[in-house]
C-alpha positions in Angstrom: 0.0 0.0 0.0 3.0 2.2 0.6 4.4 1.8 -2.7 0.7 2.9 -4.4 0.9 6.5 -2.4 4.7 6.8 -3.7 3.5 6.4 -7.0 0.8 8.9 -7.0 2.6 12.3 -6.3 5.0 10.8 -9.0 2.3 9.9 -11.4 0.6 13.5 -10.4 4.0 15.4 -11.0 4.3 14.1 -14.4 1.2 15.3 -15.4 1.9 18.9 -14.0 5.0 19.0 -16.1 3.9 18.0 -19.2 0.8 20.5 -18.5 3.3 23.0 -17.7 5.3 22.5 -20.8 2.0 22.0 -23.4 0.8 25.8 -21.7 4.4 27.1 -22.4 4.6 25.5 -25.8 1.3 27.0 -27.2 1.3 30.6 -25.6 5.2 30.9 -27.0 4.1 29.2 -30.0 1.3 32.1 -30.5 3.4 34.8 -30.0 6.5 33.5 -32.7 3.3 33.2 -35.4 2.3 36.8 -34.4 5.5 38.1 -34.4 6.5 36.2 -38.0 3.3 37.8 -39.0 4.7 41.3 -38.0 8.0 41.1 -39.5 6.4 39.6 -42.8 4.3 42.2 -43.3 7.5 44.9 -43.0 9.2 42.5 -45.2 5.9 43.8 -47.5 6.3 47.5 -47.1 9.9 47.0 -48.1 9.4 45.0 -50.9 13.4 43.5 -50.6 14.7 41.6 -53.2 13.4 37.9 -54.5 16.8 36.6 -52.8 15.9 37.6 -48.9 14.1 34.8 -48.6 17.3 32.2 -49.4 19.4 35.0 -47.1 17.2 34.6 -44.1 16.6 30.9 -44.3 20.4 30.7 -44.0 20.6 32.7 -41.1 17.8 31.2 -39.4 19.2 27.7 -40.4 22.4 29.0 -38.4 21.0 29.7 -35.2 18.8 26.4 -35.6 21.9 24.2 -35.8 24.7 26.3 -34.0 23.0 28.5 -31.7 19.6 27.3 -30.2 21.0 24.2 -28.9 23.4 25.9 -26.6 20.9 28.1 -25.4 17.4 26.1 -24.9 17.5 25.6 -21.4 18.4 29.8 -20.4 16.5 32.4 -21.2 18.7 33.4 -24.4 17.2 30.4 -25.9 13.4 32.7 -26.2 15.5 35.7 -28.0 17.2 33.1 -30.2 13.6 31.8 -30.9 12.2 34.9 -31.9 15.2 36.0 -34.0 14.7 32.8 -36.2 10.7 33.0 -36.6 11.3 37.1 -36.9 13.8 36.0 -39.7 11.9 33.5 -41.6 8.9 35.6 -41.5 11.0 38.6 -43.1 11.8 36.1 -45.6 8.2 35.4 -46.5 7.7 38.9 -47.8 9.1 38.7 -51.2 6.7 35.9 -52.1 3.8 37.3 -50.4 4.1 40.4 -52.7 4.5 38.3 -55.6 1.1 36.5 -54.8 -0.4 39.9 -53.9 0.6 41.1 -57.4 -1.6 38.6 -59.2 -5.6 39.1 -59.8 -6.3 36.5 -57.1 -3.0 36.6 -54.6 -4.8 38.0 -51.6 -7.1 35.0 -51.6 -4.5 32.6 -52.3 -2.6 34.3 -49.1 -5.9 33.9 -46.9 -7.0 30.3 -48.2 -3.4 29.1 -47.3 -3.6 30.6 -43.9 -6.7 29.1 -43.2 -5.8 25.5 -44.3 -2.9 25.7 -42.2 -5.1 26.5 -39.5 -6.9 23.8 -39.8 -4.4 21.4 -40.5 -2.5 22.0 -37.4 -6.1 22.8 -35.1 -7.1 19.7 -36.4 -4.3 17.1 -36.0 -2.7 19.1 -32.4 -6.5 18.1 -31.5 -6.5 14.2 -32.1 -3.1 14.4 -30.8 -3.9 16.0 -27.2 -7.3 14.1 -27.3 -5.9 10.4 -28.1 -2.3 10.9 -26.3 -1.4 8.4 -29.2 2.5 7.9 -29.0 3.6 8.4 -32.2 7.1 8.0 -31.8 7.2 5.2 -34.1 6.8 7.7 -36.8 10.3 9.5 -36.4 12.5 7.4 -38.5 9.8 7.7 -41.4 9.5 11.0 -41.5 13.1 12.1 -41.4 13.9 9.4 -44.5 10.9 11.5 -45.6 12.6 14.7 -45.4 16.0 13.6 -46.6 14.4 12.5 -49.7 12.6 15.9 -50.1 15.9 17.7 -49.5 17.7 15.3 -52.4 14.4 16.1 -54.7 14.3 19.7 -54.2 18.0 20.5 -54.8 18.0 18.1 -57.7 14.4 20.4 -58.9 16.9 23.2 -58.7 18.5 22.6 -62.3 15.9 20.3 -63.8 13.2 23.3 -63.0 10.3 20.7 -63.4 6.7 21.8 -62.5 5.1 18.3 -61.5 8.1 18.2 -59.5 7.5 21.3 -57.9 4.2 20.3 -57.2 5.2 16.7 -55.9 7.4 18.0 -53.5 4.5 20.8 -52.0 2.3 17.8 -51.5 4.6 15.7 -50.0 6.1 18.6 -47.2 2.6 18.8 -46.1 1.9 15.4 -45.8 5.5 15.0 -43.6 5.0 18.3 -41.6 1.7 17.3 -40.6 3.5 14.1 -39.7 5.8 16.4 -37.3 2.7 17.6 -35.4 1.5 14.8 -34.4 4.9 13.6 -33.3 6.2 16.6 -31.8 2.7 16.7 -29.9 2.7 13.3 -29.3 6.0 13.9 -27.5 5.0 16.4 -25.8 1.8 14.5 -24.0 3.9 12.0 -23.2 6.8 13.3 -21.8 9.1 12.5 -24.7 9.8 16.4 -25.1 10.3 18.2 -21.8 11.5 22.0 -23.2 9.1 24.1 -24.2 11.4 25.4 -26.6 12.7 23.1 -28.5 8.9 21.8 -28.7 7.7 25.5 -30.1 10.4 25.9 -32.8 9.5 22.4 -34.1 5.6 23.1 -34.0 6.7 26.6 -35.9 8.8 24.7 -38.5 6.0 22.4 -39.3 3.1 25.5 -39.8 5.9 27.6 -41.6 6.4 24.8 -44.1 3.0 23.7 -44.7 1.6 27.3 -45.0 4.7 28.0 -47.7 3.9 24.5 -49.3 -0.2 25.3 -49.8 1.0 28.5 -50.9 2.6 27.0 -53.8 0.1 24.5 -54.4 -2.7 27.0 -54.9 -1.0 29.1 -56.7 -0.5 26.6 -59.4 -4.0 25.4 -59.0 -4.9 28.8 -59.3 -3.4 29.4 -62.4 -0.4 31.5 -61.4 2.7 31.8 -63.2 
């Protein structure tokens, strides 16, 4: 009987944690989308060159890799946060205004918004809801991605459309993926730093909101 009331505060603490961590997640999460809205839509007052975009992935790429994990568990690791969704949003601007220069572009902006709302409302939902673990997925999907990688670099000289079009479909399909095993992770107590968790969440909604982007604007009939 004394092992059973051991086990409770334990079983109790674990919950509070990954409670904790899901509430730190989501309201940081929020912010970084608000704030890569902010800096995108500067990004569309300045109207920089096509080539920002490639600049500021590199950069954000940089403090992904090199910076962020020397700094997730301090505070440093939020401003380092912030200065990659602040930079990747930036670098959304030249292709927003290239959308928003077409007949249809502002719709094609909203629909792709809302689909990624959806997407990520939707599948964050069954995730919470089931507390599935889906860590069984993460071999799959990073094959998945390493593939991608390979097809979109070799897209790079061949300049195929269907290509193009494949590899849209396909990030979506393998970022959705991500949120149900970076949630997953989360509800289980695979992922413990809020952090980390929020930049991978942000990775996933960047990528599938750029991916439907593309994919409705060849649907659409844009160049």
């Amino acid at each position: 009987m004394q092992a059973n009331y051991q086990t409770l505060p334990q079983t109790g603490e674990l919950a509070q944690v990954r409670n904790k961590v899901l509430k730190n997640t989501y309201a940081l999460l929020a912010m970084t989308l608000l704030f890569s809205a902010l800096t995108a839509g500067v990004s569309i007052v300045m109207n920089p060159p096509q080539f920002t975009g490639l600049v500021t992935s590199i950069l954000a790429l940089l403090l992904l890799w090199f910076v962020l994990p020397r700094t997730a568990n301090s505070a440093m690791g939020l401003a380092v946060v912030f200065g990659v969704t602040g930079l990747l949003g930036f670098g959304l601007g030249p292709l927003l205004n290239a959308y928003l220069n077409t007949a249809n572009g502002s719709q094609i902006i909203m629909t792709a918004l809302g689909g990624t709302g959806i997407i990520f409302l939707a599948l964050s939902a069954y995730a919470l809801m089931t507390k599935r673990d889906f860590s069984f997925m993460g071999g799959m999907l990073m094959v998945g991605m390493i593939v991608v990688v390979i097809a979109a670099i070799a897209n790079i000289f061949m300049a195929m459309p269907a290509l193009s079009l494949t590899i849209s479909a396909i990030v979506i399909l393998l970022m959705s993926g991500f949120i149900l095993y970076d949630t997953g992770r989360i509800v289980n107590g695979g992922e413990t730093n809020y952090i980390l968790a929020t930049v991978s969440l942000y990775l996933s909604i960047y990528n599938i909101f750029v991916s439907l982007l593309q994919l409705l604007g060849i649907f659409g009939g844009d160049d």
